[in-house]
N, C-alpha and C positions, 0 to 999 in steps of 0.2 A: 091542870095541876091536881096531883095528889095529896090529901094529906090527912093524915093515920094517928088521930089523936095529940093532933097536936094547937099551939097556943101559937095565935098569930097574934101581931101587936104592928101597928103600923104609925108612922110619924111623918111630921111633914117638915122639918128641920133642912134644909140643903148642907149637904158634906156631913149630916149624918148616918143614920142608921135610920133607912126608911121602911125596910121590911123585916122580921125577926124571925125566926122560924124558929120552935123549942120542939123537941121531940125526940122518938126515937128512929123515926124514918120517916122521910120526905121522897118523892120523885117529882120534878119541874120538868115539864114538855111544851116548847112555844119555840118563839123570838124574845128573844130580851135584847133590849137597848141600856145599859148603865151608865148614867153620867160621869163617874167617878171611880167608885171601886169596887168589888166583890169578893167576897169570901166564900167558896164553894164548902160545905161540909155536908152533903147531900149529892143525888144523883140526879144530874141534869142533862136536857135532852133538847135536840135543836140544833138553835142557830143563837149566837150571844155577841156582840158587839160592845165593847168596854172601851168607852175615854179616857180612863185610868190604867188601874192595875187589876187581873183576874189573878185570885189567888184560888189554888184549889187544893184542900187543906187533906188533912191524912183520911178522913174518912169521904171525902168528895171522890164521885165518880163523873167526869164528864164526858159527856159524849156529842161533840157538835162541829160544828165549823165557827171559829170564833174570831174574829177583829177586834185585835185590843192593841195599847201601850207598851204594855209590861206583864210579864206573864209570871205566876213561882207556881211550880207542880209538885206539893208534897204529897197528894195523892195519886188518881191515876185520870189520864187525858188520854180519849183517841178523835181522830178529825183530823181537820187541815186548821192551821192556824198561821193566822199572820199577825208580827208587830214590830211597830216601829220602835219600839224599845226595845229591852232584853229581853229571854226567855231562858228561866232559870230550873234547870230539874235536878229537884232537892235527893239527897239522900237516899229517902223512900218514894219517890217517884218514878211513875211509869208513863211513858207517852208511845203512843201506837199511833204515826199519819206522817202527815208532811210540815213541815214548819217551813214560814216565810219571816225573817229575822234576819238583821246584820248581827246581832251579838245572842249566841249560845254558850250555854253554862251546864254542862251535865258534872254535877258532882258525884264523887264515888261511890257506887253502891246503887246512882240510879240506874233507870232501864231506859234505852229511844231505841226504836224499831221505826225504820222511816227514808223521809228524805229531807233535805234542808237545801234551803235556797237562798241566795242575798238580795235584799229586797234592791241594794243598790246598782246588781248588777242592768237592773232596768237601766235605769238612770246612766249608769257607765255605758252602755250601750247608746245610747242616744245621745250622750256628749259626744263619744266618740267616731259617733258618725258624722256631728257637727264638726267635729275638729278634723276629723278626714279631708271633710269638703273644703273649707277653710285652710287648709294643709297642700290640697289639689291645688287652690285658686292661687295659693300664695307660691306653688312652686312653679305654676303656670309665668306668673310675674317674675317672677327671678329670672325664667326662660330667656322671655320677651327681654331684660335687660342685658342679659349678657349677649343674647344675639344681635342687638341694637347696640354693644359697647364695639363687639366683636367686628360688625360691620364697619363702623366709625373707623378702626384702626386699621382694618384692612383696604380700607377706601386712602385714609393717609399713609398706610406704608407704597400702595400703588403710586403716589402722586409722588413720595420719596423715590422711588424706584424711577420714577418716570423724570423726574427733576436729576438727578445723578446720572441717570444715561445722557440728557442734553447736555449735563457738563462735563462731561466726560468726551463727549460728539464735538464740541466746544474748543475744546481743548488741541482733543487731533487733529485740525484743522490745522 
Protein backbone atom coordinates (compact mmCIF):
# COMPACT_ATOMS: atom_id res chain seq x y z
CA UNK A 1 0.00 0.00 0.00
CA UNK A 2 0.91 3.44 -0.92
CA UNK A 3 0.31 6.45 0.62
CA UNK A 4 1.41 9.96 -0.22
CA UNK A 5 0.69 12.21 2.57
CA UNK A 6 -2.00 11.24 3.78
CA UNK A 7 -4.22 10.74 7.24
CA UNK A 8 -5.40 7.38 7.87
CA UNK A 9 -7.97 6.81 10.72
CA UNK A 10 -9.17 3.43 11.40
CA UNK A 11 -12.39 2.19 13.63
CA UNK A 12 -13.65 -0.87 14.64
CA UNK A 13 -17.52 -0.18 14.43
CA UNK A 14 -19.05 -3.33 12.18
CA UNK A 15 -21.21 -1.77 9.15
CA UNK A 16 -19.12 1.20 9.59
CA UNK A 17 -16.34 3.09 8.21
CA UNK A 18 -13.30 0.93 9.15
CA UNK A 19 -10.63 2.48 7.09
CA UNK A 20 -10.58 6.38 5.84
CA UNK A 21 -8.16 7.48 3.53
CA UNK A 22 -7.83 11.49 3.22
CA UNK A 23 -5.64 12.69 0.71
CA UNK A 24 -4.72 13.60 -2.48
CA UNK A 25 -3.56 10.39 -3.98
CA UNK A 26 -3.66 6.83 -2.67
CA UNK A 27 -2.64 3.53 -4.71
CA UNK A 28 -3.81 0.00 -2.91
CA UNK A 29 -2.08 -3.25 -4.37
CA UNK A 30 -3.12 -6.64 -2.47
CA UNK A 31 -6.36 -8.86 -1.95
CA UNK A 32 -9.06 -7.35 -0.16
CA UNK A 33 -11.91 -9.24 1.34
CA UNK A 34 -14.89 -6.57 2.35
CA UNK A 35 -17.60 -7.53 4.48
CA UNK A 36 -20.04 -5.22 3.31
CA UNK A 37 -19.38 -2.30 1.24
CA UNK A 38 -16.70 -0.15 -0.54
CA UNK A 39 -16.30 3.00 -1.85
CA UNK A 40 -13.40 3.25 -4.40
CA UNK A 41 -12.02 6.96 -4.83
CA UNK A 42 -8.52 5.90 -5.38
CA UNK A 43 -6.52 3.37 -7.52
CA UNK A 44 -6.76 -0.07 -6.77
CA UNK A 45 -4.86 -2.99 -7.83
CA UNK A 46 -5.38 -6.91 -7.29
CA UNK A 47 -7.80 -9.02 -6.53
CA UNK A 48 -11.16 -7.56 -4.31
CA UNK A 49 -13.98 -9.73 -3.11
CA UNK A 50 -17.03 -7.62 -1.69
CA UNK A 51 -20.29 -9.21 0.21
CA UNK A 52 -21.78 -6.15 -0.43
CA UNK A 53 -21.74 -3.39 -2.89
CA UNK A 54 -18.22 -2.11 -4.74
CA UNK A 55 -18.86 1.36 -5.68
CA UNK A 56 -16.09 2.86 -7.66
CA UNK A 57 -16.54 6.55 -7.49
CA UNK A 58 -15.48 9.31 -10.24
CA UNK A 59 -12.01 9.56 -9.30
CA UNK A 60 -11.50 5.65 -8.50
CA UNK A 61 -9.45 3.73 -10.84
CA UNK A 62 -9.73 -0.15 -10.55
CA UNK A 63 -7.96 -2.49 -11.83
CA UNK A 64 -8.58 -6.17 -10.62
CA UNK A 65 -10.56 -9.20 -10.81
CA UNK A 66 -13.31 -8.64 -8.40
CA UNK A 67 -16.29 -10.92 -6.70
CA UNK A 68 -19.04 -8.88 -5.29
CA UNK A 69 -22.98 -8.31 -4.84
CA UNK A 70 -23.46 -5.32 -6.56
CA UNK A 71 -21.39 -3.27 -8.33
CA UNK A 72 -22.06 0.97 -9.61
CA UNK A 73 -18.94 2.21 -11.79
CA UNK A 74 -18.88 5.97 -11.83
CA UNK A 75 -15.33 5.88 -12.48
CA UNK A 76 -13.20 3.61 -14.49
CA UNK A 77 -12.98 -0.57 -13.98
CA UNK A 78 -10.92 -2.95 -15.98
CA UNK A 79 -10.86 -6.91 -14.94
CA UNK A 80 -13.17 -9.77 -15.02
CA UNK A 81 -15.93 -9.25 -12.65
CA UNK A 82 -18.52 -11.20 -11.38
CA UNK A 83 -21.97 -10.52 -9.30
CA UNK A 84 -24.71 -11.78 -8.26
CA UNK A 85 -26.48 -8.70 -8.05
CA UNK A 86 -26.45 -5.93 -10.61
CA UNK A 87 -23.88 -4.13 -12.30
CA UNK A 88 -24.38 -0.68 -12.94
CA UNK A 89 -22.23 1.71 -15.33
CA UNK A 90 -22.99 5.21 -14.36
CA UNK A 91 -22.97 8.09 -16.68
CA UNK A 92 -19.27 8.58 -16.46
CA UNK A 93 -18.15 5.23 -16.43
CA UNK A 94 -15.77 3.25 -18.05
CA UNK A 95 -15.36 -0.57 -17.80
CA UNK A 96 -12.56 -2.52 -19.93
CA UNK A 97 -13.04 -6.87 -19.19
CA UNK A 98 -15.53 -9.35 -19.05
CA UNK A 99 -18.58 -9.17 -16.63
CA UNK A 100 -20.33 -12.21 -15.08
CA UNK A 101 -23.85 -10.70 -14.04
CA UNK A 102 -27.65 -11.62 -14.70
CA UNK A 103 -28.63 -7.82 -14.47
CA UNK A 104 -26.54 -4.91 -16.54
CA UNK A 105 -27.18 -1.30 -16.56
CA UNK A 106 -24.98 0.87 -18.96
CA UNK A 107 -26.45 4.23 -18.73
CA UNK A 108 -25.98 6.88 -21.44
CA UNK A 109 -22.75 8.28 -21.96
CA UNK A 110 -21.14 5.29 -20.23
CA UNK A 111 -18.27 3.30 -21.91
CA UNK A 112 -18.06 -1.17 -21.70
CA UNK A 113 -15.43 -2.67 -23.96
CA UNK A 114 -15.88 -6.42 -23.13
CA UNK A 115 -17.89 -9.40 -22.84
CA UNK A 116 -20.84 -10.23 -20.54
CA UNK A 117 -22.01 -13.50 -19.41
CA UNK A 118 -25.32 -14.77 -17.38
CA UNK A 119 -24.17 -16.22 -14.47
CA UNK A 120 -27.52 -18.26 -14.74
CA UNK A 121 -26.88 -19.72 -17.77
CA UNK A 122 -24.62 -22.26 -15.55
CA UNK A 123 -27.51 -23.21 -13.70
CA UNK A 124 -29.85 -23.30 -16.80
CA UNK A 125 -27.62 -25.68 -18.27
CA UNK A 126 -27.55 -28.10 -15.49
CA UNK A 127 -31.31 -27.98 -14.78
CA UNK A 128 -31.66 -28.57 -18.18
CA UNK A 129 -29.79 -31.53 -18.58
CA UNK A 130 -31.54 -32.73 -15.46
CA UNK A 131 -34.79 -32.18 -17.09
CA UNK A 132 -33.52 -33.84 -20.40
CA UNK A 133 -32.90 -37.00 -18.54
CA UNK A 134 -35.97 -36.90 -16.71
CA UNK A 135 -37.84 -35.88 -20.07
CA UNK A 136 -35.88 -39.24 -21.59
CA UNK A 137 -37.09 -41.49 -18.68
CA UNK A 138 -40.44 -40.12 -18.77
CA UNK A 139 -40.91 -40.62 -22.60
CA UNK A 140 -39.36 -43.90 -22.14
CA UNK A 141 -42.43 -44.73 -19.84
CA UNK A 142 -45.02 -43.46 -21.92
CA UNK A 143 -43.43 -45.88 -24.66
CA UNK A 144 -43.62 -48.88 -22.48
CA UNK A 145 -47.34 -48.03 -21.92
CA UNK A 146 -48.70 -47.56 -25.14
CA UNK A 147 -46.83 -50.65 -26.34
CA UNK A 148 -48.28 -52.48 -23.37
CA UNK A 149 -52.02 -50.87 -24.09
CA UNK A 150 -51.43 -51.45 -27.74
CA UNK A 151 -50.59 -55.19 -27.20
CA UNK A 152 -53.62 -55.67 -24.69
CA UNK A 153 -55.91 -54.63 -27.82
CA UNK A 154 -54.36 -56.36 -30.29
CA UNK A 155 -54.36 -59.51 -28.40
CA UNK A 156 -58.43 -58.76 -27.91
CA UNK A 157 -59.17 -57.70 -31.32
CA UNK A 158 -57.27 -61.23 -32.33
CA UNK A 159 -59.64 -63.23 -29.98
CA UNK A 160 -62.65 -61.00 -31.61
CA UNK A 161 -61.64 -61.91 -34.83
CA UNK A 162 -61.16 -65.45 -33.79
CA UNK A 163 -64.60 -65.73 -31.92
CA UNK A 164 -66.57 -64.09 -35.13
CA UNK A 165 -64.94 -66.66 -37.43
CA UNK A 166 -66.26 -69.66 -35.21
CA UNK A 167 -69.72 -68.00 -35.42
CA UNK A 168 -69.75 -67.48 -38.40
CA UNK A 169 -68.17 -71.45 -39.01
CA UNK A 170 -71.21 -72.01 -36.82
CA UNK A 171 -73.63 -70.75 -38.37
CA UNK A 172 -72.85 -72.44 -42.12
CA UNK A 173 -73.12 -75.39 -40.79
Amino acid sequence: MSLDNMEVESYQNEGRTLLKIVGDKAVLDGKFKISHAIDVDCELKGKLIVDGKLTILQNGQVNADVKTTDAEIIGKYEGNMEASGYVEIKETGVVIGNLKTDSLIINQGAIFSGNVSRISEVVLTQKEKVNSVTAEEESKEAQKEVTEEFSQKYDESELNNYDNETEEDSLNL
